[in-house]
N, C-alpha and C positions, 0 to 999 in steps of 0.2 A: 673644439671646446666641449668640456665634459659638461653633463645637465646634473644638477642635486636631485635625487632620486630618493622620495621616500622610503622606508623598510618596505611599506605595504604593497609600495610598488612590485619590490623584486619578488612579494608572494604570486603565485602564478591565482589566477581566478578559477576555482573549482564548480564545474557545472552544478547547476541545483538539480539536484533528484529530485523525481517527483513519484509521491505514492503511483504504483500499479494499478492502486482500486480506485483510489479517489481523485488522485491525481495532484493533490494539494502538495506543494513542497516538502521535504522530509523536515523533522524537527532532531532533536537528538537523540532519540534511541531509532534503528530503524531493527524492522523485524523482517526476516528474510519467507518469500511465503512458495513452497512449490505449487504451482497452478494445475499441474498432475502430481498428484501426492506419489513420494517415493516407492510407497506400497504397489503403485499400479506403474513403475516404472518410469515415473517425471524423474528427468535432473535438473532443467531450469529451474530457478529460484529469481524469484523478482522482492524487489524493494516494499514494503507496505507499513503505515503505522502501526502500533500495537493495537488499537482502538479497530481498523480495518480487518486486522488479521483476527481479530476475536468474534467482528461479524462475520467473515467469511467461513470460520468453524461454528457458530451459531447458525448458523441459516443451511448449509449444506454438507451432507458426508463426502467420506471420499469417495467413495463411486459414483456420486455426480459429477464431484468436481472431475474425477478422472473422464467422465463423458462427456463434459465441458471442455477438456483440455487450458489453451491457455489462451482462449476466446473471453478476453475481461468485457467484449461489450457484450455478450450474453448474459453474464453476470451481474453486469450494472440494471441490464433492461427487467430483471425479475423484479415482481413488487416489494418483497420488504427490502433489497438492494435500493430499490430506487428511495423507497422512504428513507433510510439510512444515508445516503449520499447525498438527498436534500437537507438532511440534520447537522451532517459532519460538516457539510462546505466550506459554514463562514468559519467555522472554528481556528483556533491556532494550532498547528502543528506538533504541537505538545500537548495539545488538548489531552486527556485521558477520563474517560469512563466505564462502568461496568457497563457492559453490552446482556441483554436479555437474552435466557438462556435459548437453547435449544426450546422449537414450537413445532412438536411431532405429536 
């Protein structure tokens, strides 16, 4: 005997991404981020909000980040990273704000 099956049933359930940096669910725009910038030979590209991927070019060049590699708990444990990631947390996923610029 056949069962009545919702539409929504037959959509298959797609894993939740989750930010690289922050880790929060993706919302709908996602921005793809090399954790070794192309210049110094990255090809990974990980998932990150727009909001994340504007602190990550605020806060450091590419030749750190290329010294970093693609070590994101290095990154999270700096201080204005950690400031930042306690701010972003509870936010919604579509959150969006100007990030402060570069502090050199």
């Amino acid at each position: 005997m056949a069962r009545w099956r919702d539409d929504d049933e037959d959509e298959a359930q797609a894993p939740v991404v989750h930010c690289w940096l922050c880790e929060r669910p993706m919302g709908s725009i996602t921005e793809w981020h090399h954790p070794v910038p192309k210049a110094k030979g990255g090809r990974t590209r990980e998932p990150v909000h727009p909001i994340c991927h504007q602190a990550i070019h605020a806060n450091f060049k590419n030749n750190e980040l290329g010294r970093m590699g693609d070590d994101v708990g290095r990154i999270r444990s700096l201080p204005a990273m950690v400031q930042f990631l306690g701010w972003v947390a509870g936010k919604d996923p579509d959150f969006h704000a100007p990030t402060k610029g570069k502090q050199r």
